[in-house]
N, C-alpha and C positions, 0 to 999 in steps of 0.2 A: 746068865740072866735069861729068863724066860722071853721065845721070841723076841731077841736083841733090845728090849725094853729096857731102860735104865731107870732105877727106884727114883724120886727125887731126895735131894739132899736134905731136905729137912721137912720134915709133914709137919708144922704145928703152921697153923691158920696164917697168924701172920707172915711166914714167909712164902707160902705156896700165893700170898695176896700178894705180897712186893715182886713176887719171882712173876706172876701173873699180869701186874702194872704194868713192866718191866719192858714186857712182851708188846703189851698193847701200844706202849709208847711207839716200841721202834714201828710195828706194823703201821701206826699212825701216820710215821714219816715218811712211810715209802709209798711211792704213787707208781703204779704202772701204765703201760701204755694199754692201749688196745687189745692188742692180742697177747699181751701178758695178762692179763685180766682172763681174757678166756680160757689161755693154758693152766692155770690156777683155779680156776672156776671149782675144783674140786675141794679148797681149801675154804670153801663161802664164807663157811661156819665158825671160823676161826675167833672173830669179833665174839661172837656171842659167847661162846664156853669161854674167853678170857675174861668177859664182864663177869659170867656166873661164878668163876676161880674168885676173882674179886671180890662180888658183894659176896658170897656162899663158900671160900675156904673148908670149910669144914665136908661140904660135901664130894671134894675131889676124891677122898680115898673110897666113897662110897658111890658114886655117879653121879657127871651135874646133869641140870636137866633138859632136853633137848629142846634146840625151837619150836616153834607151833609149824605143823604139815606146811599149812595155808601161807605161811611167811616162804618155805619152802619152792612152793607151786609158782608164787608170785614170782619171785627171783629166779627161778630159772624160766620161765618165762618174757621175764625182763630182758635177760641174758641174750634169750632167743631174739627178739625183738631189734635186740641192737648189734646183732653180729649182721642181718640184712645189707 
């Protein structure tokens, strides 16, 4: 497989949505601490591309669409803010 990447098992909408939910549940239930949060810090995005998998299925095998810069700036600035 291309760059250790593994296909998904099934590309029709509905399941790249449920496999997507799925996701967002357990990430839902997990709370980290402090500086779990910051060593993660790279994953920010995570939330948002499983919303787009969700409402926008269709768009995974073609690119979903990235957040806005400015949400970007904000949050790591946030970030910045509370590591003090």
């Amino acid at each position: 497989l291309a760059h250790g990447k593994r296909p998904l098992y099934d590309g029709r909408p509905d399941a790249i949505r449920t496999l997507a939910s799925d996701a967002q549940k357990c990430l839902n239930k997990t709370r980290l601490s402090s500086d779990e949060r910051h060593a993660v810090l790279s994953g920010y995005q995570t939330r948002h591309y499983l919303s787009q998998a969700i409402n926008y299925p269709d768009l995974v095998a073609t690119g979903l669409i990235a957040p806005s810069p400015l949400k970007d700036q904000y949050l790591f600035h946030r970030a910045r803010l509370w590591s003090l």
